[in-house]
HTML snippet that shows the backbone in 3Dmol.js (N, CA, C, O; Angstrom):
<script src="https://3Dmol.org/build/3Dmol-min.js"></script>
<div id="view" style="width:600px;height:400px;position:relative"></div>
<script>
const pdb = `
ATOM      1  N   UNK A   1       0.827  -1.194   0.000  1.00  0.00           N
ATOM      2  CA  UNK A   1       0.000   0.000   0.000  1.00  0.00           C
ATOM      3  C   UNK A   1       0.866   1.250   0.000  1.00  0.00           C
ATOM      4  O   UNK A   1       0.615   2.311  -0.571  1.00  0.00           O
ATOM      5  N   UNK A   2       1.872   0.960   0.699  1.00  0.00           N
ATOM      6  CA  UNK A   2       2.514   2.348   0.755  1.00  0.00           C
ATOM      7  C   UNK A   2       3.302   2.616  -0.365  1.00  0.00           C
ATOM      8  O   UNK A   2       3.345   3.807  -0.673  1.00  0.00           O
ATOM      9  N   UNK A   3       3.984   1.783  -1.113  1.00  0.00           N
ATOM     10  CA  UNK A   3       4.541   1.862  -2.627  1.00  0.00           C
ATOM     11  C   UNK A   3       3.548   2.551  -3.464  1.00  0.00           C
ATOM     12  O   UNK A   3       3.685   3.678  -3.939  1.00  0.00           O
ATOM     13  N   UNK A   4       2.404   1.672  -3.622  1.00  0.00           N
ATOM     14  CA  UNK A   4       1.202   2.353  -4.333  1.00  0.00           C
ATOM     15  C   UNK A   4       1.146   4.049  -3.981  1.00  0.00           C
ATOM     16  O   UNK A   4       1.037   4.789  -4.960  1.00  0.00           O
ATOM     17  N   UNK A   5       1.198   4.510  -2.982  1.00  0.00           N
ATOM     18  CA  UNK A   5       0.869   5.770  -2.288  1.00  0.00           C
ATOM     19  C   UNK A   5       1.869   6.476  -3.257  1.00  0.00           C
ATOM     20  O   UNK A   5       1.423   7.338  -4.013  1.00  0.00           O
ATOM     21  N   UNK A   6       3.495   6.090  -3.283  1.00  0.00           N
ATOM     22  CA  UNK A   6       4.700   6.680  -3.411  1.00  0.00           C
ATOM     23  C   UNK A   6       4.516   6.902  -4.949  1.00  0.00           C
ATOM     24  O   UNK A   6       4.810   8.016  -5.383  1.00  0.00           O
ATOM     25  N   UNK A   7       4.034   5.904  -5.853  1.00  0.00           N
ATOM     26  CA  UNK A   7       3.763   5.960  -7.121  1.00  0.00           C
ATOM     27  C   UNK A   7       2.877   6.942  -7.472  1.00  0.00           C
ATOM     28  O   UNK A   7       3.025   7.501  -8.558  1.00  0.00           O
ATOM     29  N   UNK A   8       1.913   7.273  -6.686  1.00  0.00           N
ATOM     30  CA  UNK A   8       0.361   8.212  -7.171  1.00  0.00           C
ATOM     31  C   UNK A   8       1.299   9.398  -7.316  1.00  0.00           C
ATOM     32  O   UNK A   8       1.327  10.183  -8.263  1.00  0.00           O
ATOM     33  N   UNK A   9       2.284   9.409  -5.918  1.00  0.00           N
ATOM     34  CA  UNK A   9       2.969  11.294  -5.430  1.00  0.00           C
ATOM     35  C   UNK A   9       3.918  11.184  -6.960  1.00  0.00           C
ATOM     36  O   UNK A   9       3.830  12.321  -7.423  1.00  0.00           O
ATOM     37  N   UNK A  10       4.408  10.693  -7.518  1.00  0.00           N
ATOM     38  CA  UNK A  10       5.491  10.551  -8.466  1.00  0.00           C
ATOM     39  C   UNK A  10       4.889  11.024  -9.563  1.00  0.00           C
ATOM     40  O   UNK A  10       5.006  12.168 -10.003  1.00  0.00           O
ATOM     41  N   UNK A  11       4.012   9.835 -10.173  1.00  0.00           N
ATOM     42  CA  UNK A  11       3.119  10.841 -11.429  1.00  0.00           C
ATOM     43  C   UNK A  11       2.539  11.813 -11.475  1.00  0.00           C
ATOM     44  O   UNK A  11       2.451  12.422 -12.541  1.00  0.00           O
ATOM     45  N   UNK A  12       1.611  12.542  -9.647  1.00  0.00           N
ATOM     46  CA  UNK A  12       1.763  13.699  -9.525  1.00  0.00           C
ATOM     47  C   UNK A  12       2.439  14.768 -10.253  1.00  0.00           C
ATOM     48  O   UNK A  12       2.234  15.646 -11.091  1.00  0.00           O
ATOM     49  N   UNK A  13       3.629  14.101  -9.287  1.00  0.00           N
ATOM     50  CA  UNK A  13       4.620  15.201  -9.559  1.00  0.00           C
ATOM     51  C   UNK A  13       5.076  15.442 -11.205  1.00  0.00           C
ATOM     52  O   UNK A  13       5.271  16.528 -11.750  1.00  0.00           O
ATOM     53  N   UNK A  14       5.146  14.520 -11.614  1.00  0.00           N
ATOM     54  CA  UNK A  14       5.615  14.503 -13.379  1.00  0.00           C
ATOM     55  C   UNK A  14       4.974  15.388 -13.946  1.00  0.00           C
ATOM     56  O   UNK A  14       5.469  16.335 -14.556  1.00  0.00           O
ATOM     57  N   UNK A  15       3.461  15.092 -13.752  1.00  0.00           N
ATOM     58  CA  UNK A  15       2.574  15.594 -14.187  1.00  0.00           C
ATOM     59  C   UNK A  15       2.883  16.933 -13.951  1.00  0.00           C
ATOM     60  O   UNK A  15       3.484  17.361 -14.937  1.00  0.00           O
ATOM     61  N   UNK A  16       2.734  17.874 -13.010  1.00  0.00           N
ATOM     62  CA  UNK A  16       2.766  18.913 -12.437  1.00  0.00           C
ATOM     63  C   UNK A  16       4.396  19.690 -13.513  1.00  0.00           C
ATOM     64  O   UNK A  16       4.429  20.660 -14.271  1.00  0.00           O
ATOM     65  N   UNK A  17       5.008  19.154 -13.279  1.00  0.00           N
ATOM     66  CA  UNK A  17       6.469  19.184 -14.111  1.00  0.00           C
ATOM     67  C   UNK A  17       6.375  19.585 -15.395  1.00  0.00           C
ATOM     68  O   UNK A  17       6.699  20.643 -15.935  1.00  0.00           O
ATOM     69  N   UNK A  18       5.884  18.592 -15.814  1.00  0.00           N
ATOM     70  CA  UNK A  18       5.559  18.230 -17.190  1.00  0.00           C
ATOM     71  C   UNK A  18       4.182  19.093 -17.966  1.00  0.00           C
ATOM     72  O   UNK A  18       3.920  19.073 -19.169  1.00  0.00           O
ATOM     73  N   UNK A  19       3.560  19.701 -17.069  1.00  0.00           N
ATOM     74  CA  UNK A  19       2.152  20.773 -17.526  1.00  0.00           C
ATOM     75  C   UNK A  19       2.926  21.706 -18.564  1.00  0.00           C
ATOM     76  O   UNK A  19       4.095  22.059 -18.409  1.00  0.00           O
ATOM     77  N   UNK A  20       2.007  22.106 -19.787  1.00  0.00           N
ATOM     78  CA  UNK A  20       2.476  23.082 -20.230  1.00  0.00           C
ATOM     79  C   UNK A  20       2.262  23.970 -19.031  1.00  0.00           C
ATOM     80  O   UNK A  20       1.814  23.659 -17.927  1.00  0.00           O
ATOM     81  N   UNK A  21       2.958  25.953 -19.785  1.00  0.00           N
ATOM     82  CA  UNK A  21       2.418  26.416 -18.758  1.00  0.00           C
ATOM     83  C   UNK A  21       2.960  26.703 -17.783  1.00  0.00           C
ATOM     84  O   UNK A  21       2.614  27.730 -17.200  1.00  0.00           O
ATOM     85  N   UNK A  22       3.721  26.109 -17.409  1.00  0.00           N
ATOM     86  CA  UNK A  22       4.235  25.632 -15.715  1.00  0.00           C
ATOM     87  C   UNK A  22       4.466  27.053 -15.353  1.00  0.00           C
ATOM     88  O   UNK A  22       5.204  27.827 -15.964  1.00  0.00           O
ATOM     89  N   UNK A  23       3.597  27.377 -14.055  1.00  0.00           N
ATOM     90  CA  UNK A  23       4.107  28.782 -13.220  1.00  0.00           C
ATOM     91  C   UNK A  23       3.394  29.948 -13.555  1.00  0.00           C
ATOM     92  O   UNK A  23       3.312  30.931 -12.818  1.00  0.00           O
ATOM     93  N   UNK A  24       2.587  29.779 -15.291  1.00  0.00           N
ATOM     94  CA  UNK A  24       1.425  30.578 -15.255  1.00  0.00           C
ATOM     95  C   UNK A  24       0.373  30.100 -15.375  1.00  0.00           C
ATOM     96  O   UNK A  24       0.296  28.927 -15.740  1.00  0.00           O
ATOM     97  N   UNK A  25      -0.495  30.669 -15.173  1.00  0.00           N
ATOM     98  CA  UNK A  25      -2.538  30.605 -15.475  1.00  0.00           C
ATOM     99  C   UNK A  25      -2.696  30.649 -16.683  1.00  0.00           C
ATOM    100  O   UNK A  25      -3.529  31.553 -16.736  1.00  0.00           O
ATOM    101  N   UNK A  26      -2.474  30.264 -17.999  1.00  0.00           N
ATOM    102  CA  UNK A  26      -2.801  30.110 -19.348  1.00  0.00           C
ATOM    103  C   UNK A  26      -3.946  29.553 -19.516  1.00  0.00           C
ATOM    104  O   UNK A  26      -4.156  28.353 -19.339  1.00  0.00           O
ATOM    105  N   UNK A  27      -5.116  30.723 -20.016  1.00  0.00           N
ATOM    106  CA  UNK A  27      -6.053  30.086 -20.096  1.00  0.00           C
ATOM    107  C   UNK A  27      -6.707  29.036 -21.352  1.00  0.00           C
ATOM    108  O   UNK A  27      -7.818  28.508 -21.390  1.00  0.00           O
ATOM    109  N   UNK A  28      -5.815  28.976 -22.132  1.00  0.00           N
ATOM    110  CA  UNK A  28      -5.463  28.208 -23.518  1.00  0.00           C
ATOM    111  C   UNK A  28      -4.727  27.434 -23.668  1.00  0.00           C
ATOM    112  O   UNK A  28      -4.107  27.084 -24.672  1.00  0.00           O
ATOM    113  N   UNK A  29      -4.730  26.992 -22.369  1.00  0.00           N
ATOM    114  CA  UNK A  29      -3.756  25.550 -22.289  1.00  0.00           C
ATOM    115  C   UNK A  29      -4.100  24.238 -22.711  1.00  0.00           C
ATOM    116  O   UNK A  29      -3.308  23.352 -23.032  1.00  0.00           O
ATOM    117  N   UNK A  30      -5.535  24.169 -22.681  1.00  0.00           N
ATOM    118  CA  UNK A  30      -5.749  22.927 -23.424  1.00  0.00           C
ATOM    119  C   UNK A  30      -5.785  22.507 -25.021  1.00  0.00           C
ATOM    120  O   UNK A  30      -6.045  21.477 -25.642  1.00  0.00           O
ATOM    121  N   UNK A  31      -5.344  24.001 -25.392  1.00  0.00           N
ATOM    122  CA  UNK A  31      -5.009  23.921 -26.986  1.00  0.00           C
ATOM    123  C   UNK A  31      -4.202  23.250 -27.097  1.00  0.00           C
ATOM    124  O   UNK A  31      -4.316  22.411 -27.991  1.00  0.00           O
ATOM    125  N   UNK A  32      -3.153  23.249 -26.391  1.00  0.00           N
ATOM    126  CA  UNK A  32      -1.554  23.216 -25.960  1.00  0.00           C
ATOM    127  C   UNK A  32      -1.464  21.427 -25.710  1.00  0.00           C
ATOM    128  O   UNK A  32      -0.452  20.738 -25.834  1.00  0.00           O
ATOM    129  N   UNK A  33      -2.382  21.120 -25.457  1.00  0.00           N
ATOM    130  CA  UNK A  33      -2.652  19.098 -25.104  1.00  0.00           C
ATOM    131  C   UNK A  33      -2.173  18.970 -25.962  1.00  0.00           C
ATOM    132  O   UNK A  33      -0.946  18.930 -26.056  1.00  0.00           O
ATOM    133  N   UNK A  34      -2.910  18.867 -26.829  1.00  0.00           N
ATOM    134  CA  UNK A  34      -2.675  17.490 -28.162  1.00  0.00           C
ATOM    135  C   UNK A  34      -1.073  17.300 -28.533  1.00  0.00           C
ATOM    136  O   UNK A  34      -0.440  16.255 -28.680  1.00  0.00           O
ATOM    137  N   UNK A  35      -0.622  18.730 -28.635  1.00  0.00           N
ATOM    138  CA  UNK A  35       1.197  18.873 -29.203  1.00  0.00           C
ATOM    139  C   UNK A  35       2.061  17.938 -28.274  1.00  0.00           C
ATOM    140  O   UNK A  35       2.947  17.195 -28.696  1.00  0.00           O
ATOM    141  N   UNK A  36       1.582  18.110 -26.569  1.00  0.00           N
ATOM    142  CA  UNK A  36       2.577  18.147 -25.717  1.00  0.00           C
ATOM    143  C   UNK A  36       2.147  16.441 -25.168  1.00  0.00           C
ATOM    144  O   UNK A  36       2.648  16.045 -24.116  1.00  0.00           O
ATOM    145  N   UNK A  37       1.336  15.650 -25.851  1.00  0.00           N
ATOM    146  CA  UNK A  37       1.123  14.543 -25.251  1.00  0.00           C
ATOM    147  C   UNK A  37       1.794  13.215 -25.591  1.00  0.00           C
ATOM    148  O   UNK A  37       1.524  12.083 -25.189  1.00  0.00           O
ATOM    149  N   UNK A  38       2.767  13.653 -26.459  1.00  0.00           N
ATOM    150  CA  UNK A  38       3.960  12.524 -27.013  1.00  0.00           C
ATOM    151  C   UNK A  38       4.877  12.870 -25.453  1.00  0.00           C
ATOM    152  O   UNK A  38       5.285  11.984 -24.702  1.00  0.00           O
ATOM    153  N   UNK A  39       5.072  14.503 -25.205  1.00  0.00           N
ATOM    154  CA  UNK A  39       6.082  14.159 -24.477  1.00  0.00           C
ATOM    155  C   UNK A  39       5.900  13.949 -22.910  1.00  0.00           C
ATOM    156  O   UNK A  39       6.790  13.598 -22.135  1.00  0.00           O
ATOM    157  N   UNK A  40       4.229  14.306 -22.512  1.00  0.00           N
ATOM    158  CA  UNK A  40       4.410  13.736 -21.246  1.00  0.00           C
ATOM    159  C   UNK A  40       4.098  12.526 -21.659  1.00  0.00           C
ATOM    160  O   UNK A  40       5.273  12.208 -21.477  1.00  0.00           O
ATOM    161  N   UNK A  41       3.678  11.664 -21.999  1.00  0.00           N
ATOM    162  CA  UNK A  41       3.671  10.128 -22.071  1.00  0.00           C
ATOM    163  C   UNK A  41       5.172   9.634 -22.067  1.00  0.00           C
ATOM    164  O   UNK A  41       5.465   8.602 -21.463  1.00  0.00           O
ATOM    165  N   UNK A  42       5.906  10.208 -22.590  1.00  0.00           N
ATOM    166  CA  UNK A  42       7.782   9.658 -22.669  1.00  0.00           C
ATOM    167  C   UNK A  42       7.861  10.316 -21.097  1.00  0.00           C
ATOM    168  O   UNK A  42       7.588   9.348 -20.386  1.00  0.00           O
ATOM    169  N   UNK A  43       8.024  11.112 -20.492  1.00  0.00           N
ATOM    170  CA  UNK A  43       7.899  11.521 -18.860  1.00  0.00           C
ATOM    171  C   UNK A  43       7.429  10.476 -18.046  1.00  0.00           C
ATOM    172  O   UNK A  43       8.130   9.787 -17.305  1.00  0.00           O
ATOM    173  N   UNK A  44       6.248  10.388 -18.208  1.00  0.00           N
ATOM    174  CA  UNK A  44       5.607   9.307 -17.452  1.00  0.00           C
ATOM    175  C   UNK A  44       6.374   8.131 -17.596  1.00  0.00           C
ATOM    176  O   UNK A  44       6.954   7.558 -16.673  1.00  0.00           O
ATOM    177  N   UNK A  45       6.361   7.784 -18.792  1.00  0.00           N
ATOM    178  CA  UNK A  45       7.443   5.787 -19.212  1.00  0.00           C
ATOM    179  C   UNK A  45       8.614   6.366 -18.271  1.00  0.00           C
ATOM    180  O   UNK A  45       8.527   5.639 -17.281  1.00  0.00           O
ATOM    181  N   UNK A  46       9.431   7.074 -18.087  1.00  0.00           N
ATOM    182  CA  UNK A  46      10.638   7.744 -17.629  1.00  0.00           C
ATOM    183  C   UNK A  46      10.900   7.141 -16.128  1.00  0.00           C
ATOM    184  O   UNK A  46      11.729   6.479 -15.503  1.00  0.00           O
ATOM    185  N   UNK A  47       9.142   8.073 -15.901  1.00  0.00           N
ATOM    186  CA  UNK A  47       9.265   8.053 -13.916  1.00  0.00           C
ATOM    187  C   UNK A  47       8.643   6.543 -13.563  1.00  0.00           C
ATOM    188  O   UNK A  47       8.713   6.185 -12.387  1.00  0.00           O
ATOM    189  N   UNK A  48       7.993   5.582 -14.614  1.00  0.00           N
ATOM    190  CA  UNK A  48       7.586   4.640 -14.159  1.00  0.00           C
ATOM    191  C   UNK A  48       9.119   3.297 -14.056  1.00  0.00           C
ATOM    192  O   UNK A  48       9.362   2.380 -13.272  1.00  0.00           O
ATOM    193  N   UNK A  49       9.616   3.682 -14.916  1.00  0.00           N
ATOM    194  CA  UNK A  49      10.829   2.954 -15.271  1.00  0.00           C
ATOM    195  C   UNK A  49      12.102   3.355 -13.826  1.00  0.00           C
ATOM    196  O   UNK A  49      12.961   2.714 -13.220  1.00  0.00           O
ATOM    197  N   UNK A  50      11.668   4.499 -13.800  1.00  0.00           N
ATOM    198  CA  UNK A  50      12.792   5.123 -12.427  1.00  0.00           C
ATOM    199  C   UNK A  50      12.422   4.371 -11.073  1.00  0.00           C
ATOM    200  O   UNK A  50      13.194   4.146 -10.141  1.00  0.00           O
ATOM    201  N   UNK A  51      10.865   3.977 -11.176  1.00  0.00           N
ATOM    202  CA  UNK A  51      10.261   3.691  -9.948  1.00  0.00           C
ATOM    203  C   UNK A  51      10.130   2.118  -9.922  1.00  0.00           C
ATOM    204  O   UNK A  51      10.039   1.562  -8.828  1.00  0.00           O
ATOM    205  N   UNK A  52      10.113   1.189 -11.393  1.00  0.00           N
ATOM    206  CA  UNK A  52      10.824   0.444 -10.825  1.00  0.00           C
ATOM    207  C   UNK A  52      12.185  -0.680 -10.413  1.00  0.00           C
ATOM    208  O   UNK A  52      12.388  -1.763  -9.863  1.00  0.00           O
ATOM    209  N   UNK A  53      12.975   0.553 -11.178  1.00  0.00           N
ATOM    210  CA  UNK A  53      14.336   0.669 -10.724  1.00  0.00           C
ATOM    211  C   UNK A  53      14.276   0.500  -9.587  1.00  0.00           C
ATOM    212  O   UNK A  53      14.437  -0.665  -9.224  1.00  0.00           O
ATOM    213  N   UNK A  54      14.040   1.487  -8.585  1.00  0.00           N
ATOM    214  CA  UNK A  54      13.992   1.714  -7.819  1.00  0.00           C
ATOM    215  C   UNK A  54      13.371   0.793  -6.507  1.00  0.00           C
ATOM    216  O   UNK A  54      13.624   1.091  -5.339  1.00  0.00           O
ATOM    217  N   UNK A  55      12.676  -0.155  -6.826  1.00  0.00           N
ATOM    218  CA  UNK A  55      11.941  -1.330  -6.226  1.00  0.00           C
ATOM    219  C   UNK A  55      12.771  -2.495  -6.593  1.00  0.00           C
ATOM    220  O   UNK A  55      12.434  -3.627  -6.244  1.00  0.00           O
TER     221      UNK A  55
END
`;
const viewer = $3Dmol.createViewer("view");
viewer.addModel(pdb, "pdb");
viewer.setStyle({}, {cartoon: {color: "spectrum"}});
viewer.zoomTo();
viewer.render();
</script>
């Protein structure tokens, strides 16, 4: 359970990282999806691969 927990905070965080945007309020950010979803999906494979390295 607690691994599970550590995994949710991780993609969180990627996520959060990985937002276009990052640091402003863009209210046209979801234009901005479609371009940027090759590269958080390679982010995500990244932190899932780090995590279970890491295990």
């Amino acid at each position: 359970m607690h691994s599970s927990a550590l995994l949710c905070c991780l993609v969180l965080l990627t996520g959060v990282r990985a937002s276009p945007g990052h640091g402003t309020q863009s209210e046209n950010s979801c234009t901005h999806f479609p371009g940027n979803l090759p590269n958080m999906l390679r982010d995500l494979r990244d932190a899932f691969s780090r995590v279970k390295t890491f295990f």
